[in-house]
TORPA-4810 file (N, C-alpha, C, O; in nm, 3 decimals):
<nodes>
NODE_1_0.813_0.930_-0.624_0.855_0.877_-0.496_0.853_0.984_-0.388_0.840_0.950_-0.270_X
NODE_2_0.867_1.141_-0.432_0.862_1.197_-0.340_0.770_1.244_-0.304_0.768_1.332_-0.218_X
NODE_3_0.642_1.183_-0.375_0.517_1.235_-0.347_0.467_1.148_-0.259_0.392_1.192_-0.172_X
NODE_4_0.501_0.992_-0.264_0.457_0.892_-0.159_0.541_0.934_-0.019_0.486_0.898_0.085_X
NODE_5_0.672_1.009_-0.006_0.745_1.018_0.100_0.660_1.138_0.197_0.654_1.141_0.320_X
NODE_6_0.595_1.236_0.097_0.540_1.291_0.151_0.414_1.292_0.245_0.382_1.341_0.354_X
NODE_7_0.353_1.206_0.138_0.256_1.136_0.190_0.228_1.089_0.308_0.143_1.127_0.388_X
NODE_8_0.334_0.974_0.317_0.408_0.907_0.441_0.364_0.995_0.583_0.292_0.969_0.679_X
NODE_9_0.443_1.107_0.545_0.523_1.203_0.673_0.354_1.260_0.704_0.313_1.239_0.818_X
NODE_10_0.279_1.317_0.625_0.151_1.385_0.649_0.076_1.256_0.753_0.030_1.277_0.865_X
NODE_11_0.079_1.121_0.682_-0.040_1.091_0.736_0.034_0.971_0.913_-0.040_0.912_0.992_X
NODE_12_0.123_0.974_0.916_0.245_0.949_0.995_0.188_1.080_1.169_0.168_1.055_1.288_X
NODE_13_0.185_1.234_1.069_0.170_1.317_1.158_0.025_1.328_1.194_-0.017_1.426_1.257_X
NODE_14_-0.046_1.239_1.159_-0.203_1.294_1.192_-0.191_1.103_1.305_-0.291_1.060_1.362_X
NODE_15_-0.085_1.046_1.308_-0.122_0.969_1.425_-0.149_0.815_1.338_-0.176_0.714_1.402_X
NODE_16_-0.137_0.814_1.185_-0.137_0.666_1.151_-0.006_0.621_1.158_0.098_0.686_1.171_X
NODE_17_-0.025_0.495_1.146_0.079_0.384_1.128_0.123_0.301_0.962_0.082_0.199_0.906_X
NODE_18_0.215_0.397_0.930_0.252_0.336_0.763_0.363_0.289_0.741_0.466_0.330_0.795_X
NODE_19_0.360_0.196_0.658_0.480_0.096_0.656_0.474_0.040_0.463_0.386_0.036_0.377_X
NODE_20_0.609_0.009_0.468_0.674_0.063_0.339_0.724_-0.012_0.297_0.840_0.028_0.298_X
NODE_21_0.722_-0.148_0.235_0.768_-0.285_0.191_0.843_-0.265_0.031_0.791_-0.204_-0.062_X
NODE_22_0.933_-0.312_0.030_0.960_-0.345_-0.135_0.982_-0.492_-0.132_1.018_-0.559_-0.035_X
NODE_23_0.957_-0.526_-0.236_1.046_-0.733_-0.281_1.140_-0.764_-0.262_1.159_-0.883_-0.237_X
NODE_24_1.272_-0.648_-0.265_1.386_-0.676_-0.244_1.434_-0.717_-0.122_1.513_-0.807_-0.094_X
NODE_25_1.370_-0.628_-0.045_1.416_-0.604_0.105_1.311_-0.622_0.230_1.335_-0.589_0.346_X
NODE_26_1.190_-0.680_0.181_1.125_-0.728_0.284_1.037_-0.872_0.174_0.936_-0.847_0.108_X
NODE_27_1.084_-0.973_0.176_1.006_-1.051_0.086_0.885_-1.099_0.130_0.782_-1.104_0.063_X
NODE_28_0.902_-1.143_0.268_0.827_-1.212_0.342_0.706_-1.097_0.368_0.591_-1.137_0.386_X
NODE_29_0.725_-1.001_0.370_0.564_-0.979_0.388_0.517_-0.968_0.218_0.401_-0.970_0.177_X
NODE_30_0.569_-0.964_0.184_0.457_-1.024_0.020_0.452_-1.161_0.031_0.332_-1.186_0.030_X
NODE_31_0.519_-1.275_0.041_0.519_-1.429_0.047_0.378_-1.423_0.156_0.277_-1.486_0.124_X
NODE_32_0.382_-1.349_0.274_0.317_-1.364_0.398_0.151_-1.307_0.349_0.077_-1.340_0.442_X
NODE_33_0.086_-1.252_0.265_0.005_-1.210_0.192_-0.045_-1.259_0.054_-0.010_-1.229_-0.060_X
NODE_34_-0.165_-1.367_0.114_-0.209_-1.442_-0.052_-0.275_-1.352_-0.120_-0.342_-1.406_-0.208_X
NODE_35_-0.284_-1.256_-0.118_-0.396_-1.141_-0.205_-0.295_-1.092_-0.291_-0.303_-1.095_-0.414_X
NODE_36_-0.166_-1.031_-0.202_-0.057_-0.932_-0.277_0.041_-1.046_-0.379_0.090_-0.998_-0.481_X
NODE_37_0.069_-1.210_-0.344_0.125_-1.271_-0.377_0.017_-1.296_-0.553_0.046_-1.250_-0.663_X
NODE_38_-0.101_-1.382_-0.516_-0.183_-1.351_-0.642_-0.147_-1.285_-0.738_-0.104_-1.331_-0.844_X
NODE_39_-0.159_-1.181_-0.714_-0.141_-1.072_-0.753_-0.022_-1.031_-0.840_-0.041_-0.971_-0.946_X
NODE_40_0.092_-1.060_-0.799_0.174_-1.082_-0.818_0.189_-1.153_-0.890_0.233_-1.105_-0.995_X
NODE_41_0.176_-1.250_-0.891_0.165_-1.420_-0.983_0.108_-1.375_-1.100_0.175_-1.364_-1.203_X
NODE_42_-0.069_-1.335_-1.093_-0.091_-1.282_-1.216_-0.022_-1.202_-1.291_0.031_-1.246_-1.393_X
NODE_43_-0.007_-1.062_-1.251_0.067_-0.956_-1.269_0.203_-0.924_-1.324_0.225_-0.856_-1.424_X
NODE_44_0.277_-0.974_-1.258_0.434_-0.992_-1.202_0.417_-0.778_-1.160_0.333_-0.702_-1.112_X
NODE_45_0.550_-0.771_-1.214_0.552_-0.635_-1.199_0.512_-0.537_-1.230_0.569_-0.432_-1.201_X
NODE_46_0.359_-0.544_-1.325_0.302_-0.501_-1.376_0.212_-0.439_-1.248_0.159_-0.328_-1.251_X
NODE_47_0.204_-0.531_-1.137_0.115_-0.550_-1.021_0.159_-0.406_-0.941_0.072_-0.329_-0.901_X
NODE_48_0.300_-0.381_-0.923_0.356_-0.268_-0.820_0.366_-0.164_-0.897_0.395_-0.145_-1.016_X
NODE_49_0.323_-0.069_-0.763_0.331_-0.027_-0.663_0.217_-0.121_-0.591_0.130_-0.123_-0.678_X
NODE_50_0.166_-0.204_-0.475_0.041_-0.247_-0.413_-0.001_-0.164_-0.321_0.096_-0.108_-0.271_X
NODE_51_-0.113_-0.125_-0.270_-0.085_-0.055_-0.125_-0.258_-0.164_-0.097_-0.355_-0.211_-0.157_X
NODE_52_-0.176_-0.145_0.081_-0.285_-0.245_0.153_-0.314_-0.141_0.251_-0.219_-0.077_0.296_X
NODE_53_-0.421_-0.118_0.286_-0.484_-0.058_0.413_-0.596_-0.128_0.468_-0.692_-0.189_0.421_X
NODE_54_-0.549_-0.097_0.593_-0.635_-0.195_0.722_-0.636_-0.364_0.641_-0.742_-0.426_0.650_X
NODE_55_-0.533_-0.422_0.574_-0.547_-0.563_0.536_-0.635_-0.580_0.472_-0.684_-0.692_0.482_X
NODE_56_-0.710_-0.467_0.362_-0.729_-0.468_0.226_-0.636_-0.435_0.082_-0.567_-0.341_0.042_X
NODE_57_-0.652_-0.488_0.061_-0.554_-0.460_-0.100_-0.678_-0.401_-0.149_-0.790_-0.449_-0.161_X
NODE_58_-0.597_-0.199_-0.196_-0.715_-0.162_-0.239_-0.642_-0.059_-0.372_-0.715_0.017_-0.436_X
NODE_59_-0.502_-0.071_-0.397_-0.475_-0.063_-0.533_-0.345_-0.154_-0.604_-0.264_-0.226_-0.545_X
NODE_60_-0.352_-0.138_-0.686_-0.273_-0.154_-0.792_-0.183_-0.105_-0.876_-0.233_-0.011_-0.936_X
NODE_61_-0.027_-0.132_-0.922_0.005_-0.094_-1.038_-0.008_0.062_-1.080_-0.039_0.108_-1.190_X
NODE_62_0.025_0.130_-0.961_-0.001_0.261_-0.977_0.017_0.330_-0.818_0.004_0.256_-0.721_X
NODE_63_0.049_0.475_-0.801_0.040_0.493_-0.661_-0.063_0.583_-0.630_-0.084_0.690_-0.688_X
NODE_64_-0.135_0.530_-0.524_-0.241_0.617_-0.516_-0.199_0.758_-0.417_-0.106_0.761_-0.337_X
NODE_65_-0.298_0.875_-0.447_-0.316_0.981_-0.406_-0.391_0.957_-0.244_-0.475_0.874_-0.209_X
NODE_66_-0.335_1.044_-0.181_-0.366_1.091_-0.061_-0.512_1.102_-0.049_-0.558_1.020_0.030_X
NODE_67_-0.602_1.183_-0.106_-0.683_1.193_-0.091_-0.780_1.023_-0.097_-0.876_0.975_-0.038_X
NODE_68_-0.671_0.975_-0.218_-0.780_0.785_-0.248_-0.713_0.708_-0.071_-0.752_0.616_0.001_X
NODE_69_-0.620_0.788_-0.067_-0.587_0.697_0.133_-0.668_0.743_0.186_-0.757_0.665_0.217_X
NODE_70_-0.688_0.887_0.228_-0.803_0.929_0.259_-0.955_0.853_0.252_-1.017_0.829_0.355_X
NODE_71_-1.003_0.821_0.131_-1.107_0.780_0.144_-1.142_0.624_0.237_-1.227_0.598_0.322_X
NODE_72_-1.011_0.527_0.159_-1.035_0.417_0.201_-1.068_0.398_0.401_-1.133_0.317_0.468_X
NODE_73_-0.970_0.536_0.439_-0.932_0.555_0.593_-1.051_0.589_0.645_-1.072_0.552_0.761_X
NODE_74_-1.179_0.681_0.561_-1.259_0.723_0.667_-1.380_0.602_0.605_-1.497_0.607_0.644_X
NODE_75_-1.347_0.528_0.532_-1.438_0.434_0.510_-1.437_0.340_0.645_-1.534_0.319_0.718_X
NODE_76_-1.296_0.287_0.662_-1.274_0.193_0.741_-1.309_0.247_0.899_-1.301_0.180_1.002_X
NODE_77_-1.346_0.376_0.886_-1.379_0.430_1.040_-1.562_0.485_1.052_-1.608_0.546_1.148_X
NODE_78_-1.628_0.449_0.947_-1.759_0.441_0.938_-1.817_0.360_1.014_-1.939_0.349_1.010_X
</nodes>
């Protein structure tokens, strides 16, 4: 967890916008998301950690590394 907090703060300071949902305490944006809900359904909790960038779901069930945000980020700016 303190590697995602870190995370956070790095890519926070280079000027993105990251945001930080759990089930407990924000439901509605998983209800509000048929990809992450799916997902879910299949999954259950097997599914989280999710991470969505730019309104792709691009992992799973695991937390990804900075560098895999990295990639997806300069993909989406190609």
């Amino acid at each position: 967890m303190l590697d995602v907090s870190e995370m956070i703060v790095t890519l926070e300071s280079e000027g993105y916008r990251v945001e930080r949902y759990q089930m407990t305490t924000h439901p509605e944006v998983f209800l509000n998301n048929a990809d992450v809900m799916r997902l879910v359904n299949e999954k259950k909790t097997d599914a989280l950690p999710i991470t969505v960038i730019r309104g792709e779901l691009v992992s799973d069930g695991k937390y990804i590394t900075l560098s895999e945000v990295r990639e997806h980020l300069d993909r989406g700016t190609a």
